[in-house]
C-alpha positions in Angstrom: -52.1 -79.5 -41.4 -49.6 -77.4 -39.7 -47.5 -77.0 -42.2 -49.9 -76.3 -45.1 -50.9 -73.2 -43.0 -47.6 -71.9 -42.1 -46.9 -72.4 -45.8 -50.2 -70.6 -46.9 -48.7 -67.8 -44.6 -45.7 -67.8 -45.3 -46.7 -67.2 -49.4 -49.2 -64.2 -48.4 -46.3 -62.9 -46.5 -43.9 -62.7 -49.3 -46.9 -60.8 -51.4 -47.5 -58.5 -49.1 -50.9 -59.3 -48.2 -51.9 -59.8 -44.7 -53.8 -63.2 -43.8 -57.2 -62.5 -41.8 -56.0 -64.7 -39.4 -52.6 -62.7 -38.8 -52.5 -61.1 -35.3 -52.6 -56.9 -35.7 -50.3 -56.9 -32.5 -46.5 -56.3 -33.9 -44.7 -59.1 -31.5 -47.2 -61.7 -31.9 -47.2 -61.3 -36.0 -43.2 -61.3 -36.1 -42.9 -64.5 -33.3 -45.8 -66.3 -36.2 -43.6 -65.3 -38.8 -40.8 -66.6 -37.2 -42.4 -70.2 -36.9 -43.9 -69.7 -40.2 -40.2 -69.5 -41.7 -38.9 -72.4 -39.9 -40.8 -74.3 -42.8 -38.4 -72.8 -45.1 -34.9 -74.1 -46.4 -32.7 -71.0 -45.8 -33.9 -67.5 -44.4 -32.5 -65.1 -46.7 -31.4 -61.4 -45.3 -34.7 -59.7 -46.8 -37.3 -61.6 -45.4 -35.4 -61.3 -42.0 -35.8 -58.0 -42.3 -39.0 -58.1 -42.9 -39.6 -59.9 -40.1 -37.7 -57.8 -37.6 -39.5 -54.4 -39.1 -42.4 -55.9 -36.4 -40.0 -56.6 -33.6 -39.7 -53.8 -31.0 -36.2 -52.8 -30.4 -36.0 -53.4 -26.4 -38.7 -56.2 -26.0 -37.4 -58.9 -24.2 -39.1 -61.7 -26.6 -37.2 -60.0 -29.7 -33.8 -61.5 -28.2 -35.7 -65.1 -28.0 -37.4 -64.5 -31.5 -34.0 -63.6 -33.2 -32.2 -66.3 -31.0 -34.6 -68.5 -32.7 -34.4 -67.4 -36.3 -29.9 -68.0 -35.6 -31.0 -71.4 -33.9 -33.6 -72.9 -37.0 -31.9 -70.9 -39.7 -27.9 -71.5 -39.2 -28.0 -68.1 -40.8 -24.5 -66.3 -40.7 -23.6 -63.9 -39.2 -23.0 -61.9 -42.3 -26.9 -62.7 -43.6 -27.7 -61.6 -39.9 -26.1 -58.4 -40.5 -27.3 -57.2 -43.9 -31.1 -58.3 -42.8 -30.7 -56.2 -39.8 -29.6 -53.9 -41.6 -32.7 -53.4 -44.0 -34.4 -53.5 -41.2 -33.5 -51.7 -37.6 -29.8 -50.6 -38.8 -29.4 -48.6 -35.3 -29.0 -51.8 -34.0 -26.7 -54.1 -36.1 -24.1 -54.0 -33.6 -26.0 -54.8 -30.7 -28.3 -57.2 -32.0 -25.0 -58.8 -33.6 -23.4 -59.2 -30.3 -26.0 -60.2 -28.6 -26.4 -63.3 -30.9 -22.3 -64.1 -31.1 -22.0 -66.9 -28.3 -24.4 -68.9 -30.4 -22.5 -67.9 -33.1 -19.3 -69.1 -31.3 -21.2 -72.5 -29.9 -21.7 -73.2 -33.6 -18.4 -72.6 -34.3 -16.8 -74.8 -32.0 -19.3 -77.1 -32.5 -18.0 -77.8 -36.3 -14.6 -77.6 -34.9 -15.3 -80.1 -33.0 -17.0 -82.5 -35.1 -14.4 -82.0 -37.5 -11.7 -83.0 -34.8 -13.4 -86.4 -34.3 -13.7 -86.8 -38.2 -10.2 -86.3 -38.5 -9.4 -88.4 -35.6 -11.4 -91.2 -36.9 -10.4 -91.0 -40.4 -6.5 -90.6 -39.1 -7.3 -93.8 -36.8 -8.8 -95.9 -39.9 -5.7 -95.0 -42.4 -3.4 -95.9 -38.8 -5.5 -99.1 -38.9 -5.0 -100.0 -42.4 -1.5 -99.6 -42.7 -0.6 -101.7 -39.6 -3.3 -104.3 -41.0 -1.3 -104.5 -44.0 1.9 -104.4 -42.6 0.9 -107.0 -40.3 -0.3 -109.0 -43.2 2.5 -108.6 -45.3 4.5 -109.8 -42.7 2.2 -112.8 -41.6 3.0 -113.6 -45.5 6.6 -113.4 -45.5 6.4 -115.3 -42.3 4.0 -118.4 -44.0 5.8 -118.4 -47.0 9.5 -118.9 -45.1 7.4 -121.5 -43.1 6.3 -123.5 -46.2 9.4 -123.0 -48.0 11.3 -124.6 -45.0 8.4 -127.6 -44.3 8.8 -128.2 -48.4 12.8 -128.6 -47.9 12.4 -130.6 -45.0 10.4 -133.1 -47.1 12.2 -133.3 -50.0 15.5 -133.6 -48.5 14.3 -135.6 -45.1 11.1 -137.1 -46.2 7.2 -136.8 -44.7 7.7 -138.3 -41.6 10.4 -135.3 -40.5 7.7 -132.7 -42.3 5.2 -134.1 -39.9 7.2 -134.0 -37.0 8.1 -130.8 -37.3 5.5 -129.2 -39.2 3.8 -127.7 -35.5 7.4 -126.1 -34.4 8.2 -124.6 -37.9 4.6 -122.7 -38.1 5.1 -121.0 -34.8 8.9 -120.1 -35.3 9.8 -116.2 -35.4 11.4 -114.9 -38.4 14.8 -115.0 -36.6 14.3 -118.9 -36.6 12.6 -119.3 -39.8 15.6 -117.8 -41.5 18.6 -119.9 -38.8 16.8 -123.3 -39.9 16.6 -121.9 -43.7 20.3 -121.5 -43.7 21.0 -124.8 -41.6 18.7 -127.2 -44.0 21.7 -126.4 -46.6 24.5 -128.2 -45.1 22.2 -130.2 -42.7 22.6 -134.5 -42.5 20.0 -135.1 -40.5 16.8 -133.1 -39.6 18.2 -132.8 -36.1 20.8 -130.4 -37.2 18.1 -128.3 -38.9 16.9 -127.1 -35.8 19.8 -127.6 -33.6 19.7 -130.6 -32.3 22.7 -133.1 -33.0 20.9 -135.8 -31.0 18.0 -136.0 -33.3 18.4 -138.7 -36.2 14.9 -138.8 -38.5 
């Protein structure tokens, strides 16, 4: 309901025709017309200045009411200036730099989200890569592992795979590879792993 008549005003407003229900006192009509525009996508330079030709230039409310437009808006400061211009161009510079800490705020408000973006996106890419290192190297690891297990069977049979099946899946590489290079002048599966004592 609301919005239908902030709508209906809003399209007598850009026709130039007053609504009987518009207020003849200036402030009132130009805080209305502020609301009325929040219900539209983008505020474009003209129709702020055709907003601020009711503003008095020293009210205290016209700081609020403009503060507002900036807030609802995210008009630029660049579309701030040209609709001031149109309309009160006495006061560009003033009315400018009375609005720039929001401007500012804004500004290191997207310089900040963008900082975490970037953080997060740099931390996911971070995370990848070591995930697929890690990977790749759990896979170099396994495959040493079941290359050694299959050896140990063929050349020492399933009992000695069994026996040591526990101790070769938990070696380091550094192992992996000693026990790699042992199995091929090995005569028993003791010397495999070092062991002289152990006959299988």
């Amino acid at each position: 309901m609301m919005k239908a008549a902030m709508r209906g005003l809003i399209i007598s407003m850009e026709k130039g025709v007053r609504p009987l229900y518009m207020p003849s006192h200036p402030l009132l009509r130009a805080g209305l017309a502020a609301l009325a525009w929040a219900f539209v996508e983008g505020l474009k330079p003209e129709k702020l200045a055709q907003l601020l030709r009711d503003l008095p230039d020293n009210h205290p409310l016209t700081q609020q009411i403009l503060l507002y437009i900036v807030r609802v808006h995210k008009i630029t400061e660049s579309e701030f200036k040209q609709g001031v211009g149109e309309a009160k161009p006495h006061l560009v510079e003033a009315l400018t730099m009375s609005l720039a800490q929001e401007w500012m705020d804004r500004g290191e408000a997207k310089g900040l989200q963008k900082g975490i973006q970037q953080g997060i996106q740099q931390g996911i890419q971070q995370g990848i890569q070591q995930g697929m290192q890690q990977g790749i190297e759990q896979g170099f690891l396994k495959g040493e592992a079941n290359t050694l297990l299959r050896l140990i069977e063929r050349k020492f049979g399933a009992q000695a795979k069994a026996h040591h099946e526990k101790q070769v899946e938990q070696a380091s590489e550094a192992e992996l590879e000693q026990w790699l290079d042992r199995i091929l002048t090995a005569e028993n599966v003791g010397q495999v792993f070092g062991d002289d004592s152990s006959r299988q």
